[in-house]
C-alpha positions in Angstrom: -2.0 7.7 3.5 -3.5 4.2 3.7 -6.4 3.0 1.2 -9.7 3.4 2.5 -10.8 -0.2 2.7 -12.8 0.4 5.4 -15.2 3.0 2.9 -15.4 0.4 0.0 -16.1 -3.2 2.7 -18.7 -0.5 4.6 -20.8 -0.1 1.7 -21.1 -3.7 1.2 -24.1 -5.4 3.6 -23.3 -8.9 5.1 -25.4 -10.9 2.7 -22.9 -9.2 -0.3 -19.8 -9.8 1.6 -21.0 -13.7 2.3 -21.9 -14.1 -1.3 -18.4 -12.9 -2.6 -16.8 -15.3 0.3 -18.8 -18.1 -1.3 -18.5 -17.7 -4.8 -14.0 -17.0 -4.1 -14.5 -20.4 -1.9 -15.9 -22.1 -5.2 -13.4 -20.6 -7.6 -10.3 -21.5 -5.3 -11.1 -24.4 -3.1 -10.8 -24.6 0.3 -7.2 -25.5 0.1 -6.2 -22.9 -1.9 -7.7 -20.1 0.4 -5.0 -19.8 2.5 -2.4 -19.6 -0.4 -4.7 -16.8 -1.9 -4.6 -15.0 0.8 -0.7 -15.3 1.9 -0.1 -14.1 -1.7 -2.4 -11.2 -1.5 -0.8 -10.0 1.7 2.8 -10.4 0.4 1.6 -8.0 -2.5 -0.3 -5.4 -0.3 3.5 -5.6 1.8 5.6 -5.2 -1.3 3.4 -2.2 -2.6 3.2 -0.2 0.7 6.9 -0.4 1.1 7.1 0.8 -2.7 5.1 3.2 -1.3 6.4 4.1 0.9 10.0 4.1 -0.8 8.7 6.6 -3.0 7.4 9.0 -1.0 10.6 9.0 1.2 12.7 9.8 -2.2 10.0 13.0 -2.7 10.8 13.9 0.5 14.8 13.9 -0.3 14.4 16.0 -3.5 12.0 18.3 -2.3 14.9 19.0 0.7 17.7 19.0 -1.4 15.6 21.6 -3.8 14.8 24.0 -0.9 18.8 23.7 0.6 19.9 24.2 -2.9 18.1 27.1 -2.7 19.6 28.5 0.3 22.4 30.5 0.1 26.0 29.2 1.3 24.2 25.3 1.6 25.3 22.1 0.6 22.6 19.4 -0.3 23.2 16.4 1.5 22.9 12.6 0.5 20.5 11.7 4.0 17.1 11.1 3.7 14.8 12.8 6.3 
């Protein structure tokens, strides 16, 4: 399940959005923008394959549970 960024940037009018563009433009520079944002979407890669990581390990134990469960089973080390 992905964030909702879509909810949170909808509830923001184009005056609000062009004021927070200007005032991240002041803090950072024009040069700096593109760095800023590089870094930003090397983090929001890194946490969604964390993510993503950890929901695939859930998955395993939760299989391995319901096979240990199971009569005459063996648990095996493959993800789903």
């Amino acid at each position: 399940m992905d964030f909702p960024l879509t909810a949170f940037i909808g509830s923001l009018g184009g005056q609000e959005i062009l004021v927070i563009f200007l005032i991240v433009l002041l803090l950072f520079g024009a040069k700096k923008l593109p760095e800023l944002a590089r870094g930003i979407g090397k983090s929001m890669g890194e946490f969604k394959k964390a993510r993503d990581d950890f929901e695939r390990e859930i998955t395993r134990s939760e299989t391995d549970a319901r096979v240990k469960d199971a009569p005459g089973k063996e648990p095996t080390d493959k993800p789903v």
